[in-house]
PyMOL commands that place a pseudoatom at each C-alpha (Angstrom):
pseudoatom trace, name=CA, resn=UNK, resi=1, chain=A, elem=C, hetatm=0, pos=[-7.657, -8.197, 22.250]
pseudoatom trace, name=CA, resn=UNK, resi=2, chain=A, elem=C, hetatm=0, pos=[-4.121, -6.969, 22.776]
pseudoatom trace, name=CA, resn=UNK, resi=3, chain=A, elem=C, hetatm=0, pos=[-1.384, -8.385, 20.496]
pseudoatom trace, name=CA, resn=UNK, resi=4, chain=A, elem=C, hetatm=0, pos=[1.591, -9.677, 21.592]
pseudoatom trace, name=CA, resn=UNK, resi=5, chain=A, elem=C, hetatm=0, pos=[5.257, -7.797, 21.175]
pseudoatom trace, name=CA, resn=UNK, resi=6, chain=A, elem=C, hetatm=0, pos=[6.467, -10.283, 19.287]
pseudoatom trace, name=CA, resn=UNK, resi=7, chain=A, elem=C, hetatm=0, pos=[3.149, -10.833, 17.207]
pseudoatom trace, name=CA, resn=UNK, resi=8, chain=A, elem=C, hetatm=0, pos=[3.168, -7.047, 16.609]
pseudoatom trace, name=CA, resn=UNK, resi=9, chain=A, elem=C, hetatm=0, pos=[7.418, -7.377, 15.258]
pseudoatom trace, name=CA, resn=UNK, resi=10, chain=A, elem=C, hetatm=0, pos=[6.626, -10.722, 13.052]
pseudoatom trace, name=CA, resn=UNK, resi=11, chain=A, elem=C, hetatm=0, pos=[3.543, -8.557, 11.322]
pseudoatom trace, name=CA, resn=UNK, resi=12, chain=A, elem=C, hetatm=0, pos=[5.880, -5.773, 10.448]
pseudoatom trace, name=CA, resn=UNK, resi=13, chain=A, elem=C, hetatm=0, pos=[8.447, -7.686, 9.307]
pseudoatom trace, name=CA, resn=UNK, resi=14, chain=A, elem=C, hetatm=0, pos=[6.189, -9.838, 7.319]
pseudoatom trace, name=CA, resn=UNK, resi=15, chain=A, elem=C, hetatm=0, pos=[4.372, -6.613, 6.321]
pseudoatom trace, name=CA, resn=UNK, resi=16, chain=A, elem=C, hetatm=0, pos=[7.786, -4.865, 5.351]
pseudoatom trace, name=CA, resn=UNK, resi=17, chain=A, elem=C, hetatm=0, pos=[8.802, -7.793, 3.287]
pseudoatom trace, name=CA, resn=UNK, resi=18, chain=A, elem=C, hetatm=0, pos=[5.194, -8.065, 1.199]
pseudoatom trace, name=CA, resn=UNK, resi=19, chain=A, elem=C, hetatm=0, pos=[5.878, -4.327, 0.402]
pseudoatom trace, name=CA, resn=UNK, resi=20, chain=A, elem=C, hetatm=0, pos=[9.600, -5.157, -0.999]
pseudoatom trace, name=CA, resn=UNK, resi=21, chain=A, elem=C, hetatm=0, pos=[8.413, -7.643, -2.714]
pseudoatom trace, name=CA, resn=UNK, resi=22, chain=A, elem=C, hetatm=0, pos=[5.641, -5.595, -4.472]
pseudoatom trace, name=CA, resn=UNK, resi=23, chain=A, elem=C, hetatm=0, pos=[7.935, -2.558, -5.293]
pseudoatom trace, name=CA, resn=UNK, resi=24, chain=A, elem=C, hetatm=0, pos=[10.581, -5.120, -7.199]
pseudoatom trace, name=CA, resn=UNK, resi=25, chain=A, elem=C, hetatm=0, pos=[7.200, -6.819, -9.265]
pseudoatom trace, name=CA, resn=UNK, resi=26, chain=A, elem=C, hetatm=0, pos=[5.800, -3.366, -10.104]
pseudoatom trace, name=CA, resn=UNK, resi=27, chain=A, elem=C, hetatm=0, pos=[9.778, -2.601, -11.450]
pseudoatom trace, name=CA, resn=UNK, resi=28, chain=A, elem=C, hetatm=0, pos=[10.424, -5.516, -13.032]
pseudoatom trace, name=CA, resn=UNK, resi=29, chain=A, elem=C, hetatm=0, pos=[7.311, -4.656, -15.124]
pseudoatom trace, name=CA, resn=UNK, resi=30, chain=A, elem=C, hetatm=0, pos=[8.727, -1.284, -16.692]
pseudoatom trace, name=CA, resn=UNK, resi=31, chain=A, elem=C, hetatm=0, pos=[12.603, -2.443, -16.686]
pseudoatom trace, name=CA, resn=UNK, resi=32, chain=A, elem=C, hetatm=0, pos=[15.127, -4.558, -17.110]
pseudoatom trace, name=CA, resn=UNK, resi=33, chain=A, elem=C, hetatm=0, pos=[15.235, -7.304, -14.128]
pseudoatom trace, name=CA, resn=UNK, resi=34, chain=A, elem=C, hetatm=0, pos=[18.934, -6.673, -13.658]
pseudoatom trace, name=CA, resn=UNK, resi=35, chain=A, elem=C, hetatm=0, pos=[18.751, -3.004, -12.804]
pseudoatom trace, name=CA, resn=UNK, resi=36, chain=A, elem=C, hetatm=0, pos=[16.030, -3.552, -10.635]
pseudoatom trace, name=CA, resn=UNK, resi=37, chain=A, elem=C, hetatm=0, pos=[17.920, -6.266, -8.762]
pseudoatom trace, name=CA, resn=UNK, resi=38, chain=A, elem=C, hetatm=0, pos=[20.144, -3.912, -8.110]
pseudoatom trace, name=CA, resn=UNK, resi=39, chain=A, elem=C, hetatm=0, pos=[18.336, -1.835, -5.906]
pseudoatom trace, name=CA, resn=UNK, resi=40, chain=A, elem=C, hetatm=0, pos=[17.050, -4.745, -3.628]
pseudoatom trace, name=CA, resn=UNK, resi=41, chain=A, elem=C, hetatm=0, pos=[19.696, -4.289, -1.061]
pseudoatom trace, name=CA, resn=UNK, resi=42, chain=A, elem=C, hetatm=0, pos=[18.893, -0.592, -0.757]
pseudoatom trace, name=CA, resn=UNK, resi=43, chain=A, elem=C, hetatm=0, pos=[15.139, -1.518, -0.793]
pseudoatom trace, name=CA, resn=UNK, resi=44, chain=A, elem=C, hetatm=0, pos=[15.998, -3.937, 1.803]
pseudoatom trace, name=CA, resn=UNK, resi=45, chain=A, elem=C, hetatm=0, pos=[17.911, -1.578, 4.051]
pseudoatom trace, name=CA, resn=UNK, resi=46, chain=A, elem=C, hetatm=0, pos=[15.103, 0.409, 4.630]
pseudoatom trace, name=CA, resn=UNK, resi=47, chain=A, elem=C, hetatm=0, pos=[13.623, 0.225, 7.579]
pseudoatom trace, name=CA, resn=UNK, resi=48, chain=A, elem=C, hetatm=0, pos=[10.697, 2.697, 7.453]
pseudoatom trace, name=CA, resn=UNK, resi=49, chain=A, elem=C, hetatm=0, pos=[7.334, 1.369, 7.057]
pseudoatom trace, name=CA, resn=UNK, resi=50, chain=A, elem=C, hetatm=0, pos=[5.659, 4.307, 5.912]
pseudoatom trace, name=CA, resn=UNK, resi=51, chain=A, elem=C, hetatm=0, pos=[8.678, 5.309, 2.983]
pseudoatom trace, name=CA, resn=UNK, resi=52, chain=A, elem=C, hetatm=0, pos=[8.607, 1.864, 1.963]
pseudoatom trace, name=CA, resn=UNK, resi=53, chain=A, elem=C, hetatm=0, pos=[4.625, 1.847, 1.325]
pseudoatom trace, name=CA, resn=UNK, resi=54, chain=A, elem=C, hetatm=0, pos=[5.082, 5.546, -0.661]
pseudoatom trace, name=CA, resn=UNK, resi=55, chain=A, elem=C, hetatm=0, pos=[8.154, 3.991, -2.285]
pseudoatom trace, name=CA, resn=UNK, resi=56, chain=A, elem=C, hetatm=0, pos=[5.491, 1.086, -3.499]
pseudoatom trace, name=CA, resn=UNK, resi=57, chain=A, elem=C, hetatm=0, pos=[2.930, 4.066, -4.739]
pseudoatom trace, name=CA, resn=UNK, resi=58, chain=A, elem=C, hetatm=0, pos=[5.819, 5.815, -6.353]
pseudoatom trace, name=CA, resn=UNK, resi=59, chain=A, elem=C, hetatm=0, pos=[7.110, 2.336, -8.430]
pseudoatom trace, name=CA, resn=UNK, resi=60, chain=A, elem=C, hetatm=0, pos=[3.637, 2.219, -9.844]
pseudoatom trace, name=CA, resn=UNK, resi=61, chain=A, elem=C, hetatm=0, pos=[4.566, 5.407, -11.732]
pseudoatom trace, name=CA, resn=UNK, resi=62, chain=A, elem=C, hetatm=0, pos=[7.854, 6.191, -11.892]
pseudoatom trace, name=CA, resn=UNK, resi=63, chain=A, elem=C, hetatm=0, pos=[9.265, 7.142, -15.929]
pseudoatom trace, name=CA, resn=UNK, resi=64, chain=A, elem=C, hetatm=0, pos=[12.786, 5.572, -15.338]
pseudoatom trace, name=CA, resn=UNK, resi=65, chain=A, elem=C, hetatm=0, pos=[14.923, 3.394, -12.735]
pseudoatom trace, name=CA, resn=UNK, resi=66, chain=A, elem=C, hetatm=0, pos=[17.420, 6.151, -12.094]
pseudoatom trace, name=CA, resn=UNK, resi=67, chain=A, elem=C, hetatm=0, pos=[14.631, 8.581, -10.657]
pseudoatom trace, name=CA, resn=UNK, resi=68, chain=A, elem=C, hetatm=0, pos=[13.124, 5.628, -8.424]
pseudoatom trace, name=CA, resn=UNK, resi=69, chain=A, elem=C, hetatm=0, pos=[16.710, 4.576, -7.479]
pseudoatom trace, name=CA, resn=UNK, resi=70, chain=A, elem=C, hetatm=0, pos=[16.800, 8.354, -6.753]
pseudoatom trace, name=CA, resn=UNK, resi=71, chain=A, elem=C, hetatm=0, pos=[14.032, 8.734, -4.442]
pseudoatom trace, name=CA, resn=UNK, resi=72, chain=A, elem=C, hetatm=0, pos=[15.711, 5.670, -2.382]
pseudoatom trace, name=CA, resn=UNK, resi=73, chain=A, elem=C, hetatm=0, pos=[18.190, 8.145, -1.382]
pseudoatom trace, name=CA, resn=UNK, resi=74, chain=A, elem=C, hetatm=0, pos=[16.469, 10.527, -0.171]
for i in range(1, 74): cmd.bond("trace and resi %d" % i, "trace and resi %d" % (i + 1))
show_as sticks, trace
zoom trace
């Protein structure tokens, strides 16, 4: 069965949303909620599926916020 366009957009979006969402939770385990809040809007500008599922692997074990905030920027 072949999905529809708009099925296919409202599963990434959905999909790229869940994977913001997990980043900030596996953060806001290891630092301060502020600082992570901070990044959100860089997190969110991301468009990338695939960097925003290794950003997710890389928040699991990242030593500080300024290296993860970091590897945003690249």
């Amino acid at each position: 069965m072949q999905e529809s366009k708009t099925y296919q957009l409202l599963s990434e979006k959905f999909t790229r949303q869940a994977t913001i969402e997990n980043i900030l939770a596996l953060l806001e385990r290891q630092f301060a909620v502020d600082a992570v809040r901070a990044l959100v809007p860089a997190l969110q500008s991301i468009t990338d599926l695939q960097k925003l599922k290794h950003l997710h692997l890389e928040a699991a074990e990242v030593q500080n916020i300024e290296a993860f905030a970091q590897m945003l920027n690249e």
